[in-house]
C-alpha positions in Angstrom: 107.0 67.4 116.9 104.1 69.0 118.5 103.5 72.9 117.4 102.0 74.7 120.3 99.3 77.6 119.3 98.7 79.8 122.7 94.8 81.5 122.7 94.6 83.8 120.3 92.1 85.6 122.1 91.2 89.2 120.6 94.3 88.9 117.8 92.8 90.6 114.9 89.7 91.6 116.2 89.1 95.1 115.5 85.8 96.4 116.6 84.3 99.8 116.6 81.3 101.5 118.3 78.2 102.2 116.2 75.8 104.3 117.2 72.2 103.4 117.2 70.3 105.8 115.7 67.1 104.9 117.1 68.4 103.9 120.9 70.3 106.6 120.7 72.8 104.0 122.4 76.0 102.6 121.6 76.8 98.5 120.3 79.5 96.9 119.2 80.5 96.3 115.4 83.1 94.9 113.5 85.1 96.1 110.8 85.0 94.5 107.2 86.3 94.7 104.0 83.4 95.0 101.1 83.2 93.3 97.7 84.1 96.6 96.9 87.5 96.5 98.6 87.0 99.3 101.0 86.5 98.8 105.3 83.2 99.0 106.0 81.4 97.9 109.9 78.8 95.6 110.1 76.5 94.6 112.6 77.4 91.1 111.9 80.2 89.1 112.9 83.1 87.8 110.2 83.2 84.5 108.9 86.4 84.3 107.1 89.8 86.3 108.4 92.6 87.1 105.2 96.0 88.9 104.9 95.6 92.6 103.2 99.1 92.2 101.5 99.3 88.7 100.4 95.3 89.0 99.1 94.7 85.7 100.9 91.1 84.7 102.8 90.0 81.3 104.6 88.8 80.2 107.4 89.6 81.9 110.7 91.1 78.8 112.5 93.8 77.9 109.2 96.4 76.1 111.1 99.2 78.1 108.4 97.8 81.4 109.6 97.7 80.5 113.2 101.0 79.6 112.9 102.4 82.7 111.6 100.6 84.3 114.0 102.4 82.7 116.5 105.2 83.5 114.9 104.8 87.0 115.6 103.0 87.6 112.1 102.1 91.1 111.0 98.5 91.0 112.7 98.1 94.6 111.3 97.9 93.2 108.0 94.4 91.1 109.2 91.3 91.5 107.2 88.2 90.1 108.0 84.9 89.4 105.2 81.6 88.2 105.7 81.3 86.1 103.2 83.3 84.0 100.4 81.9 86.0 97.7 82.7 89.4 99.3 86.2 88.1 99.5 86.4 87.0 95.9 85.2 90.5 94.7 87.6 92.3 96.5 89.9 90.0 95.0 91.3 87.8 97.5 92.4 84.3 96.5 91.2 81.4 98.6 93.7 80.2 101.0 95.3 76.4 100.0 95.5 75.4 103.7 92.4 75.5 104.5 90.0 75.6 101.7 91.6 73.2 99.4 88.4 73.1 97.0 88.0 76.2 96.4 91.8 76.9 95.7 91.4 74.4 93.2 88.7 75.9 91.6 90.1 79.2 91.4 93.6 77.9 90.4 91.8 76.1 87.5 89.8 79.5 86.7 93.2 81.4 86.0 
């Protein structure tokens, strides 16, 4: 059986307008969440997407959370990070779908 994932275009994606101090002109940004733990917005894009309650990260195409997703998952929950390392800080685990090494290596850590 075939599972059909529809475009998930702009699912997630929450951007905000920064204001260029020196243009005095707006451009777009996009919210993170900080080794710290706390939403920040960066001129750079995410790399990794994770779920705020569960304290999950991976990669932003993990078939498990494109599927629930599709299943009408709570999308509010979304997170996004930068970086691997941001997300480990903030302490997110890695996701076992999709980044089977490094779930490993943190199981084998606890």
């Amino acid at each position: 059986m075939r599972c059909f994932l529809p475009p998930l275009k702009g699912v997630g994606i929450r951007t905000a307008k920064i204001m260029n101090a020196e243009k005095g002109n707006a451009r777009k940004g996009w919210k993170l969440v900080g080794p710290d733990g706390k939403p920040y917005t960066s001129a750079v894009p995410w790399t990794l997407g994770g779920h705020r309650r569960n304290r999950i990260y991976g990669r932003l195409n993990c078939p498990a959370a494109l599927r629930a997703i599709a299943r009408g998952g709570n999308v509010a929950q979304r997170v996004f990070f930068l970086n691997a390392e941001a997300a480990r800080a903030a302490g997110y685990r890695p996701c076992a779908a999709c980044l089977p090494d490094d779930y490993a290596r943190w199981k084998a850590e606890r």
